[in-house]
N, C-alpha and C positions, 0 to 999 in steps of 0.2 A: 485744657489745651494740650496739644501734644507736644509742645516743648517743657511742659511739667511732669511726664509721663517716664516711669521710671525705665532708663537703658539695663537690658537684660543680655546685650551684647559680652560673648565670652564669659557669661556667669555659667559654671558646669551644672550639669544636667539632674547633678543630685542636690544641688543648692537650687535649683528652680523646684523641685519637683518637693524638694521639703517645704519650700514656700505655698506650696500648692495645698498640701498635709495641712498647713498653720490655715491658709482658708477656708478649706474641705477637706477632708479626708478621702471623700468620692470622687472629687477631684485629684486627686492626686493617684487613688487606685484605679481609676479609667483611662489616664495618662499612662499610667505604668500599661496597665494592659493595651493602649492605641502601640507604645512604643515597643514595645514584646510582639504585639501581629505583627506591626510591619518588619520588624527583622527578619521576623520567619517567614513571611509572603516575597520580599525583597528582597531580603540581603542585606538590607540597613535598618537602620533605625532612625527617624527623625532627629534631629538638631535640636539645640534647645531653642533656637532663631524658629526655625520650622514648626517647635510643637508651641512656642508662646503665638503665631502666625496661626496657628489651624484652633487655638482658643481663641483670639482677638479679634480677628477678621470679622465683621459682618455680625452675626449671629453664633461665630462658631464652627467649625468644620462638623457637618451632620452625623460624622462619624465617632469623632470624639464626643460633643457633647452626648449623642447616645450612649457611648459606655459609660461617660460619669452616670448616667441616669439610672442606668442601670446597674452599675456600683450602688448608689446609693437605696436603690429597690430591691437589693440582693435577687436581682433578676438575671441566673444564668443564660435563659433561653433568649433570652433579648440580648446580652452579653455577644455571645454565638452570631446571632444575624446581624448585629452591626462590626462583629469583628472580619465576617468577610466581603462586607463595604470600605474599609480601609483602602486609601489608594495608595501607590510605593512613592514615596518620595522622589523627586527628581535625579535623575545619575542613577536611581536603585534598580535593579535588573527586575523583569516581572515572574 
């Protein structure tokens, strides 16, 4: 149920993303790399609200789940074509 679901609200973004390490490792290097494109594409960088929404949501944001996938495949060329599918954040300049 999602009143049992843990609040990630204002937890900082290297305490999620170590949380991420403790259940994947490729999770947590495909996040780093989702949140390093979109800086450099945007201007910003995802939220930690933003990047646990673009894992949760539905299946996943196609974007991210591709880099963990490809983190975990040590697959750079995969790496590459999903890093310039990333879309900018809301507010983020394009």
């Amino acid at each position: 149920p999602a009143d049992l679901a843990p609040d990630y609200t204002g937890l900082p973004l290297a305490d999620y993303l170590g949380l991420l390490r403790q259940v994947a490792p490729a999770a947590e290097q495909g996040a780093r790399t989702y949140l390093a494109a979109a800086q450099l594409r945007c201007g910003r960088a995802p939220t930690t609200t933003e990047l646990r929404q673009a894992l949760s949501e539905g299946d996943g944001h196609p974007a991210l789940m591709g880099l963990i996938r490809a983190a975990h495949q040590q697959n750079k060329a995969a790496r590459d074509r999903w890093i310039a599918q990333i879309p900018c954040p809301r507010g983020a300049a394009r």
